[in-house]
N, C-alpha and C positions, 0 to 999 in steps of 0.2 A: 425620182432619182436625183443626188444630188453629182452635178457633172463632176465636181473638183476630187469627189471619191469615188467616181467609176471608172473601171481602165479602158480602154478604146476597143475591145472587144464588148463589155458588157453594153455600151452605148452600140456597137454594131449589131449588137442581138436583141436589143427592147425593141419594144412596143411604143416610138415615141409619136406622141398627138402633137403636142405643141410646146416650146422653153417658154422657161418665164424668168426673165432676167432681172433679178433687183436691182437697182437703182440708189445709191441713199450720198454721204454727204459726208466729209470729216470737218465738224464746223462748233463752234460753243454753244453748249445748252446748258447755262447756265451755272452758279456752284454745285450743283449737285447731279447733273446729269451725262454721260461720256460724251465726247467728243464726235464717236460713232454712231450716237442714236438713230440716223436717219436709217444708216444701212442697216443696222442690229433690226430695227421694226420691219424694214423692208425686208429682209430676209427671213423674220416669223413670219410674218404674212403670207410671203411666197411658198414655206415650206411647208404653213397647216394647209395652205390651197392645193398646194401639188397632193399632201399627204389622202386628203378629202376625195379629190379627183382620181386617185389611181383607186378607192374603194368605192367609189362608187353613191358617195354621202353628200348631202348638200350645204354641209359647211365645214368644220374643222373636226381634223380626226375623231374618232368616237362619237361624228355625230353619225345619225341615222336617217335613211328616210335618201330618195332619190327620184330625181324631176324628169327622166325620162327611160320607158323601159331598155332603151338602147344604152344605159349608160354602162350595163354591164359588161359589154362588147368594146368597151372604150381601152384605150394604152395608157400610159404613163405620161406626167409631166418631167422634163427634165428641166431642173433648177440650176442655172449656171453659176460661180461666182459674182459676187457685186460687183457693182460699178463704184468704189467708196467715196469717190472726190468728183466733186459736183457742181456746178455756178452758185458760189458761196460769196462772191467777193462780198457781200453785205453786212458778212459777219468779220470783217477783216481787223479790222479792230481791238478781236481778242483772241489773244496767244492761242495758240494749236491750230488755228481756222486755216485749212486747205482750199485751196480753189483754183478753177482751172476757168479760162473763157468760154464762152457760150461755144464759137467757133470750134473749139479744140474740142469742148465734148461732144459735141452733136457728130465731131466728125469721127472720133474714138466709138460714142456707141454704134452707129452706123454702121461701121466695121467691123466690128464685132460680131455684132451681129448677123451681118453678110457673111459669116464665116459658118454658120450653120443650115443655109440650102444647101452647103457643099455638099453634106452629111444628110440628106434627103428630111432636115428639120424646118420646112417652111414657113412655119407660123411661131410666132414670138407676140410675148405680153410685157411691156415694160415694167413691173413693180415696183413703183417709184415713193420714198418717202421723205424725199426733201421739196420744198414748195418752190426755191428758186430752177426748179430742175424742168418744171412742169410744162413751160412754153418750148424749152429746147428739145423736151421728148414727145412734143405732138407735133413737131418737123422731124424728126429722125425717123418716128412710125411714116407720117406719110411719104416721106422721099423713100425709107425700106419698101415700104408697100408700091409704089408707083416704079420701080428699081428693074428691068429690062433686063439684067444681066440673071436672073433667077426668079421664080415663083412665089417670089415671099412674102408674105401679108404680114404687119404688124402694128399693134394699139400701146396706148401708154395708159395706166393702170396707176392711181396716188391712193390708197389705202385710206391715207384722211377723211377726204371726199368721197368716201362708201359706206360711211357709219353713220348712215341717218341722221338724227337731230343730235348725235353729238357733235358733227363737222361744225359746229357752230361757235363749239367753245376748242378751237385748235391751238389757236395762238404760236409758242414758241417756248418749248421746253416747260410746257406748262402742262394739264391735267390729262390731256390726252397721250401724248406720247411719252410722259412721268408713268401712266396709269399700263400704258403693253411693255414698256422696260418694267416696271414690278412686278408684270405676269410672265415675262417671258426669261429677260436676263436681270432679278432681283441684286443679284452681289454687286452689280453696277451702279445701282441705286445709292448716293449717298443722303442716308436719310436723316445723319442728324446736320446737314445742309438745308433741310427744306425750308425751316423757318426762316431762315435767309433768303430762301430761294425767291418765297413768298412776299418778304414784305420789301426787295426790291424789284419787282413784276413789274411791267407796265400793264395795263387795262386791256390795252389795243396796238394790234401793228400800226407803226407809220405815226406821221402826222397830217391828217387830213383836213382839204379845205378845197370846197364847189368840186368834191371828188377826185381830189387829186393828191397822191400822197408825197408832201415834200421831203420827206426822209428817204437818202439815199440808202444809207447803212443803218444797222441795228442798235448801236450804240447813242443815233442819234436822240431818241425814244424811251431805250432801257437801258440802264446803268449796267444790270448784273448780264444781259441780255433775255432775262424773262419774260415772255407775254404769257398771261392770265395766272391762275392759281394751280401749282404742282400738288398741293397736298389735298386737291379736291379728284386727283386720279390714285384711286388705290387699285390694286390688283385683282378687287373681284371687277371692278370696272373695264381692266386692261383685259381680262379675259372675253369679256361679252366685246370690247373691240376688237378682239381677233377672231371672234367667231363672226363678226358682221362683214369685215375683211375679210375674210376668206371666204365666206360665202358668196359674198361680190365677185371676189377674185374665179373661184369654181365657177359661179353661172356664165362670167363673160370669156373663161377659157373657152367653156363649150359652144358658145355662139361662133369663136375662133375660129375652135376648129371642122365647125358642121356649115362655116359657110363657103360661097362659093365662087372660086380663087379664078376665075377664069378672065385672062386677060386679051 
């Protein structure tokens, strides 16, 4: 169920298991990729995982096949709107780039969050697709989770880091998250950008030495803001990332919501 289209009876009358809040970013990816991408990915993510979960399947919608017989007795996820502005300042450098301080988010999503034990929804999954995001939402679950004032347990969730031996090649507006914007929002895709896209890339985030990277910001590394190669993610590619995501995203909803909250 997605929150922002159901009216406050139809949410008073589901079946809800647990929210899954996306996460994403208003930040530069590059000439040819939207400004939105973090949230845009974080919210296919979220929505084939809710979609999977309320059927009953073990990865994204139309798949088949289910991990435990109790799954049919399961509710619904409800999928709240994003979180779209994110700890970006890295990317500040280049026009559109939103960002808010670590401070400010952790304490916006916390909040938010704390708004739905009210509504007897106690379990929350962060759906997070931006990487500067990633430290300040495994303090926001544990302080949610550890939180006296309500029953409510909550993890943070990066889609990146659920796709096997692709997390390898993530970079930055490069073939993985190029590859779920062409399977999911293709008209965002500007594609005759890519060869641009590509041959101002960097290799690698950062500038590394004895393990430490002295680049503060993104510009310092890559010109156009690029890490790795965009036109190595095509859309049969982005598909098999959103089914490895969402299958990630489904197994660890259910872990969520079958464990046990007692404080």
């Amino acid at each position: 169920m997605r929150l922002a289209d159901a009216t406050w009876t139809d949410v008073r009358d589901a079946d809800v298991d647990l929210a899954v809040v996306p996460v994403g970013s208003t930040e530069q990816h590059g000439p040819h990729a939207p400004l939105g991408t973090d949230t845009l990915n974080a919210v296919a993510v979220a929505e084939a995982a809710a979609a999977a979960y309320a059927d009953g399947s073990s990865g994204t919608a139309g798949s088949s096949g289910t991990d435990d017989p109790s799954d049919a007795d399961r509710g619904e996820v409800l999928v709240t709107p994003p979180v779209p502005v994110g700890v970006a300042e890295e990317h500040r450098a280049f026009e559109g780039t939103m960002w808010v301080s670590p401070d400010t988010f952790r304490a916006y999503v916390h909040e938010a969050a704390a708004s739905l034990p009210a509504h007897g929804v106690d379990r929350v999954v962060f759906a997070n697709g931006h990487g500067g995001n990633i430290d300040a939402l495994a303090e926001v679950a544990r302080r949610f989770s550890r939180d006296l004032d309500h029953d409510g347990y909550a993890v943070a969730f990066t889609w990146f880091d659920a796709v096997g031996e692709h997390t390898s090649e993530m970079g930055h507006a490069g073939p993985l998250e190029t590859a779920l914007l062409r399977a999911t929002n293709p008209e965002l895709v500007r594609e005759d950008r890519i060869a641009a896209a590509r041959e101002g890339a960097a290799d690698r985030w950062g500038e590394w030495v004895a393990g430490v990277n002295l680049a503060h910001d993104s510009d310092e590394f890559t010109a156009n803001g690029v890490v790795g190669d965009p036109a190595e993610g095509d859309a049969a590619r982005g598909v098999e990332l959103l089914e490895l995501a969402s299958d990630a995203l489904v197994r660890l909803s259910r872990a969520v919501v079958d464990r046990n909250l007692e404080k």
